[in-house]
C-alpha positions in Angstrom: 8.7 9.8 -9.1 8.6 6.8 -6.7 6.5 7.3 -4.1 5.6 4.5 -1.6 3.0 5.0 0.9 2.7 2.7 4.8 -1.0 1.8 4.9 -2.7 -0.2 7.5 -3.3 -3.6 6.2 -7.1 -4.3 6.4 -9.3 -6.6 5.0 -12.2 -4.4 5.4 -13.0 -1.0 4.1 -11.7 1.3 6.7 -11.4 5.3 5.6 -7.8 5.9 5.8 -6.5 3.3 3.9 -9.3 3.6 1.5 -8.1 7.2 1.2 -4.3 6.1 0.2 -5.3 3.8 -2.2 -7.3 6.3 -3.9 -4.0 8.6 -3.6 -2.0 5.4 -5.4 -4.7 4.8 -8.2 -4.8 9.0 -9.1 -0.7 9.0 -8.5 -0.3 5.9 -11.0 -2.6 7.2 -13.8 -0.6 10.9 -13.5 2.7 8.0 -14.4 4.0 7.9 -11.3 5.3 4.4 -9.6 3.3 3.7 -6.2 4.5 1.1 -3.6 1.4 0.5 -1.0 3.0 -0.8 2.1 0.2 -2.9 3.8 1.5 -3.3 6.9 -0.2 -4.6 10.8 -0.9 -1.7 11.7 -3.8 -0.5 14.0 -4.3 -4.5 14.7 -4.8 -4.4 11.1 -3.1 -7.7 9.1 -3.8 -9.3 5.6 -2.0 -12.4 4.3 -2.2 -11.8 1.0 -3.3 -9.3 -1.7 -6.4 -11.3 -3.2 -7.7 -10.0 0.3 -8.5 -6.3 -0.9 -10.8 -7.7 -3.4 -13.4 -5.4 -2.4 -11.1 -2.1 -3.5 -10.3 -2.0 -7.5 -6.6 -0.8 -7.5 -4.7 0.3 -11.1 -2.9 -2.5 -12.5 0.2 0.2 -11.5 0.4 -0.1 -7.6 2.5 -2.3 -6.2 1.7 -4.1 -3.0 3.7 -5.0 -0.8 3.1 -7.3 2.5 5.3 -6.0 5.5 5.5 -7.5 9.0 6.0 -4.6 12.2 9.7 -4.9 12.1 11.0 -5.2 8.6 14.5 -6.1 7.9 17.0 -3.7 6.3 16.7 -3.9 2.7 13.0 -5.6 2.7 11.2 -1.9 1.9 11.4 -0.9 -2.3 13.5 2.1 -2.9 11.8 5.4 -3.0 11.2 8.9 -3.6 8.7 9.9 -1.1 7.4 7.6 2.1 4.1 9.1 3.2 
């Protein structure tokens, strides 16, 4: 299953998205594909993914950087959006 999941893009530890990247690390070791969408929410923004070098994420997940408003097409195809 693909499953992709909209995050808040932080660059500090903040519970929530700590909590779906945990959910992405047990999904991809169960084989399941993971999409993290980090995206500015909550006044959240990050630039790029070296940024979440404080969180150790399975070589699995794939990030991706959103802006607010992306285009048609932009998001990876899916199973599941949570």
């Amino acid at each position: 299953m693909i499953i992709s999941f909209a995050a808040p893009g932080y660059r500090v530890r903040v519970g929530g998205a700590v909590a779906y990247y945990h959910f992405a690390n047990a999904l991809v070791r169960r084989g399941h594909k993971v999409n993290l969408l980090h995206a500015p929410i909550f006044g959240g923004s990050v630039d790029h993914v070296e940024q979440f070098g404080w969180f150790d994420f399975e070589p699995g997940v794939e990030h991706h950087l959103v802006n607010a408003d992306p285009a048609p097409g932009v998001l990876p195809e899916a199973d599941v959006v949570w």
